[in-house]
C-alpha positions as CSV (number, residue, x, y, z in Angstrom):
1,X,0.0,0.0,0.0
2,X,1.2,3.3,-1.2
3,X,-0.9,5.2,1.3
4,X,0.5,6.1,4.8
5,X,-1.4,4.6,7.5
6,X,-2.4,6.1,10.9
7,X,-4.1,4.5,13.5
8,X,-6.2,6.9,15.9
9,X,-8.0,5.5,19.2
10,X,-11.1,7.2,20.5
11,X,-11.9,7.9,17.1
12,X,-15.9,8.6,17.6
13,X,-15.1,11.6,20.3
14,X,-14.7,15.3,19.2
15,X,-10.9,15.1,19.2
16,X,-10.5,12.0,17.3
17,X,-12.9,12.3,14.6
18,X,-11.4,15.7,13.3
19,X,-8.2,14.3,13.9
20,X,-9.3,11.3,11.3
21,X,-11.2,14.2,9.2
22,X,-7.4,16.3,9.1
23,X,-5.4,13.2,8.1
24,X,-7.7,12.3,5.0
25,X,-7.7,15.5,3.8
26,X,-3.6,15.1,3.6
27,X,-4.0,11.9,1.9
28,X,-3.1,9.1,4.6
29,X,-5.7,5.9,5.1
30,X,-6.8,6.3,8.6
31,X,-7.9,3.4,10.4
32,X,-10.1,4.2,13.2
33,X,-10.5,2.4,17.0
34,X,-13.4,3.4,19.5
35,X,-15.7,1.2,21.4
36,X,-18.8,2.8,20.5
37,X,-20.7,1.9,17.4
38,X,-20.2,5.1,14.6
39,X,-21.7,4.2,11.6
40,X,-21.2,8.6,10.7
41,X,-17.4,8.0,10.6
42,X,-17.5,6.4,7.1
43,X,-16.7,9.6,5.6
44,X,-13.2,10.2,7.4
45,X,-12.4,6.4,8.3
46,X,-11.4,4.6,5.7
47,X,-11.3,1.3,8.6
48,X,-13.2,1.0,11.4
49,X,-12.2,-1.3,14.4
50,X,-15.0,-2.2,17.0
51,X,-13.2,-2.5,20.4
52,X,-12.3,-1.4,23.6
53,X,-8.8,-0.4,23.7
54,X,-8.9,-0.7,27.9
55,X,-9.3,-4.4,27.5
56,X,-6.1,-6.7,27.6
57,X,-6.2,-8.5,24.8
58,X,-7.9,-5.9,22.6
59,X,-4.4,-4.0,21.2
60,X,-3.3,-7.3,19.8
61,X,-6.6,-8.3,17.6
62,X,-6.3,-4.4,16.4
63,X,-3.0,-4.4,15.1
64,X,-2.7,-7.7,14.2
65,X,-6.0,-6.9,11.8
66,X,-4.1,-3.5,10.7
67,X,-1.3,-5.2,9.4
68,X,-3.4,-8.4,8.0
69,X,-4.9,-5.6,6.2
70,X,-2.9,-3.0,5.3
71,X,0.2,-4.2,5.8
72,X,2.3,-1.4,7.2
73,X,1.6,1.4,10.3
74,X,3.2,5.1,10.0
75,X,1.5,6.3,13.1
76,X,-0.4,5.9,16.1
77,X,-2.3,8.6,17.7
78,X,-3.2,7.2,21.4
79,X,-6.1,9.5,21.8
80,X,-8.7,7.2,23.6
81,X,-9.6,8.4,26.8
82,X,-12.1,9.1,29.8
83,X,-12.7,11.0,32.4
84,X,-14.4,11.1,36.0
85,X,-15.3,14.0,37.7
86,X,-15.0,13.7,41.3
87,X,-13.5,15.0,44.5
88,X,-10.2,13.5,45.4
89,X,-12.2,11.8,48.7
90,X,-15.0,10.5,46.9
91,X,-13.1,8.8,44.5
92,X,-13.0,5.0,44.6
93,X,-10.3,2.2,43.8
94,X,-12.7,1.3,41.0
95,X,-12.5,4.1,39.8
96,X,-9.0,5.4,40.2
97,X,-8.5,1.9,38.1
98,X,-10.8,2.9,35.1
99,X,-9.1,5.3,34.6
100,X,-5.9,4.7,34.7
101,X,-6.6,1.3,32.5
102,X,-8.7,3.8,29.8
103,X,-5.8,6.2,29.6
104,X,-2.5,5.2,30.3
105,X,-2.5,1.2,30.1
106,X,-4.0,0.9,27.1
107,X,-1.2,3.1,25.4
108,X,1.1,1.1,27.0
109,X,-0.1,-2.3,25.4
110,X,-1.0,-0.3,22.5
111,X,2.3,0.6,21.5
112,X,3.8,-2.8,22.7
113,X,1.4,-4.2,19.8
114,X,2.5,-1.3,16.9
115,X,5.5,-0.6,17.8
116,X,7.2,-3.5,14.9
117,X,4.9,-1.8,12.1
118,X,5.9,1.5,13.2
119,X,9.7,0.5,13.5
120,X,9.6,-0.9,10.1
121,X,8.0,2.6,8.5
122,X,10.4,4.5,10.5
123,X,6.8,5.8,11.9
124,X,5.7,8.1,15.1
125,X,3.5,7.6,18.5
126,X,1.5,11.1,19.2
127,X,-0.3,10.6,22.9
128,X,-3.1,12.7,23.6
129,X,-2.5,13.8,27.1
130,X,-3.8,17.2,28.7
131,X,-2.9,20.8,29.7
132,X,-4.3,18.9,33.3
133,X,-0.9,17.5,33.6
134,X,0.7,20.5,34.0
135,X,-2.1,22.5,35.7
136,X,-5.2,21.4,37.0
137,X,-8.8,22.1,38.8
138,X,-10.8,20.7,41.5
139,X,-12.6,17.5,41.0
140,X,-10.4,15.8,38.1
141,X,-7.4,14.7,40.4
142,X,-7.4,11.1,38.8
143,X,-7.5,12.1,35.0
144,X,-4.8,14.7,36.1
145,X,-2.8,12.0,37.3
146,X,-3.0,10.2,34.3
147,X,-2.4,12.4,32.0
148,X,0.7,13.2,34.0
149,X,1.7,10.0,34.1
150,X,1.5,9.7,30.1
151,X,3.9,12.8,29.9
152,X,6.0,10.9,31.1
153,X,5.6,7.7,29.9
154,X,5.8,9.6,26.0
155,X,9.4,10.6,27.5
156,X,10.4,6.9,28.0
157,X,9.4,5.8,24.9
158,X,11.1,8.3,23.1
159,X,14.2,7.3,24.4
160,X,14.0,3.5,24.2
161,X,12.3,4.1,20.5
162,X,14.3,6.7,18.8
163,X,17.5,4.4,18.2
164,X,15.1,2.4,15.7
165,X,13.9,5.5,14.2
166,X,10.3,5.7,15.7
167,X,9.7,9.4,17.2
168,X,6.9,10.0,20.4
169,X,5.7,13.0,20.8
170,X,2.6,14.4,23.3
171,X,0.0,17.2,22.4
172,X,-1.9,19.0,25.8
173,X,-4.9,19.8,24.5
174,X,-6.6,23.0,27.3
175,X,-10.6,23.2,26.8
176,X,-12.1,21.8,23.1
177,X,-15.1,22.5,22.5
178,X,-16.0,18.5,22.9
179,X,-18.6,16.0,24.2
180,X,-16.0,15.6,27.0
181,X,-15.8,19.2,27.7
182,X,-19.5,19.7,28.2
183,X,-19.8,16.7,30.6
184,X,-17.6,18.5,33.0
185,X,-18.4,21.9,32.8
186,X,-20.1,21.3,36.2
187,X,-16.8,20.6,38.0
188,X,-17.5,24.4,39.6
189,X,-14.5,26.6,37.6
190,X,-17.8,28.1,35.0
191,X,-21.2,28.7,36.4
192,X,-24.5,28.4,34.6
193,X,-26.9,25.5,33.4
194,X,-26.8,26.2,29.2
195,X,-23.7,24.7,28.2
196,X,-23.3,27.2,25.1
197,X,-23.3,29.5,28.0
198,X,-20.9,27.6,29.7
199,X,-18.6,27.1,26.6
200,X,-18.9,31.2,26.1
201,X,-18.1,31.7,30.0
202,X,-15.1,29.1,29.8
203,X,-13.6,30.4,26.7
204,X,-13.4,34.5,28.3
205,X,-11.0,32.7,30.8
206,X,-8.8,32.2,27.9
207,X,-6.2,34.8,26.2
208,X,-7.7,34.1,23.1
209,X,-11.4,34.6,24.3
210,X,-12.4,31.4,23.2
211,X,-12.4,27.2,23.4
212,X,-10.1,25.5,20.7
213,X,-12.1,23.8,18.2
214,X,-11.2,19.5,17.4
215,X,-9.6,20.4,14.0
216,X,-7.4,23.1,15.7
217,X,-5.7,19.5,17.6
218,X,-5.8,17.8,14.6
219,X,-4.1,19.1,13.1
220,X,-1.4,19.7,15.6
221,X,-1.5,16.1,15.7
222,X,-1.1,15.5,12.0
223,X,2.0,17.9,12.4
224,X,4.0,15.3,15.2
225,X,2.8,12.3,13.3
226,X,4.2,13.4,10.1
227,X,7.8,13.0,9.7
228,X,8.2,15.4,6.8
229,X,6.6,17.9,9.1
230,X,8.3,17.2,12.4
231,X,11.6,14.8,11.7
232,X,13.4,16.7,14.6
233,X,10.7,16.7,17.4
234,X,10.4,13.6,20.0
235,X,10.0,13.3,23.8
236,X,8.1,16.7,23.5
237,X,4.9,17.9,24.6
238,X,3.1,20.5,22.7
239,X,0.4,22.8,24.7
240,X,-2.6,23.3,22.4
241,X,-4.3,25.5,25.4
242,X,-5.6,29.0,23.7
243,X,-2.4,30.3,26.1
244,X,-4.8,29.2,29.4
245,X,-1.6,28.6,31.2
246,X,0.4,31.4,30.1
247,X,-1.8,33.3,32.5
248,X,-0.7,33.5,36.4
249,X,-3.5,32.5,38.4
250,X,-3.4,36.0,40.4
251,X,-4.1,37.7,37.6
């Protein structure tokens, strides 16, 4: 196959599906992965995979099918995540586990899966992480931690993959106007009960008066995967935030 081939988890959310949306538009063959059922992605996945990436054994039926299929992987966008909005205190075990499984395990076994496809294509890793991993707000204190945690896991596998010519980069998305977004806009930092109020209210905070929109981390994503665009870049993280934490807090 001619084409270069990107995988992107979470493909049905708001950040995934104009990620897959940017990469067609440049000409690659994107295969997409989400648990949920979207029969609407035909139009930007050119593949779509059925599975929870959280599950053990899930990475290996998806990769093994993406190179029974296509034959060759040039990058994998680890953008598959969730998110539970609770006080540090009233968090469980059960749920401290979800999500660390959802969004750092999976890229773990993920890439364990890709990474001889990617090493053959000389290809690139982009994980989704979170400007939460570098600042956060009440009432997210286990999806900050894992965010954090994948920060820093994209730094070890830049340096145990870039000998073999496979680059890992991370992008920090800040507030996207997303599905995710909306379901925590109640975490206390915006008040209201529209969210397109909510969205307006949150976006003021911002030194660009505004949310980011999906494509906007598309297609910095598109950027780190591509190597013609990015040869140079890996172990780094690229805050996609609206400059939300350029701002001191006393301000």
């Amino acid at each position: 196959m001619d084409k270069r081939v990107v995988a992107i988890t979470g493909v049905a959310g708001g950040i995934g599906r104009a990620t897959a949306s940017v990469f067609r538009d440049n000409g690659w063959c994107v295969v997409g992965i989400d648990r949920r059922k979207a029969d609407d992605l035909n139009g930007d996945v050119h593949h779509l995979i059925h599975a929870d990436i959280a599950e053990a054994d899930a990475p290996h039926m998806i990769f093994e099918q993406i190179g029974s299929k296509f034959g060759r992987l040039d990058a994998l966008v680890n953008n598959a995540a969730c998110q539970i909005c609770k006080p540090l205190m009233e968090t469980t075990p059960e749920d401290w586990d979800a999500i660390m499984s959802c969004n750092v395990r999976s890229v773990f076994l993920s890439v364990k899966q890709a990474y001889p496809m990617l090493k053959r294509q000389g290809g690139s890793i982009v994980n989704i992480s979170s400007v939460h991993a570098v600042a956060t707000s009440v009432g997210i204190a286990a999806y900050a931690a894992s965010k954090g945690a994948l920060l820093a896991l994209t730094r070890a596998m830049a340096l145990e993959f870039g000998p073999e010519g496979v680059r890992c980069n991370a992008v920090l998305p800040g507030a996207v106007d997303t599905p995710m977004l909306h379901a925590g806009l109640g975490r206390g930092h915006v008040q209201g009960d529209i969210t397109a109020k909510l969205v307006r209210g949150l976006g003021k905070k911002h030194v660009m008066g505004r949310v980011g929109k999906p494509h906007e981390i598309g297609q910095t994503i598109l950027f780190l995967a591509d190597s013609d665009r990015s040869s140079f870049m890996t172990g780094q993280s690229l805050v996609v935030d609206g400059g939300a934490t350029a701002r001191l807090s006393t301000e």
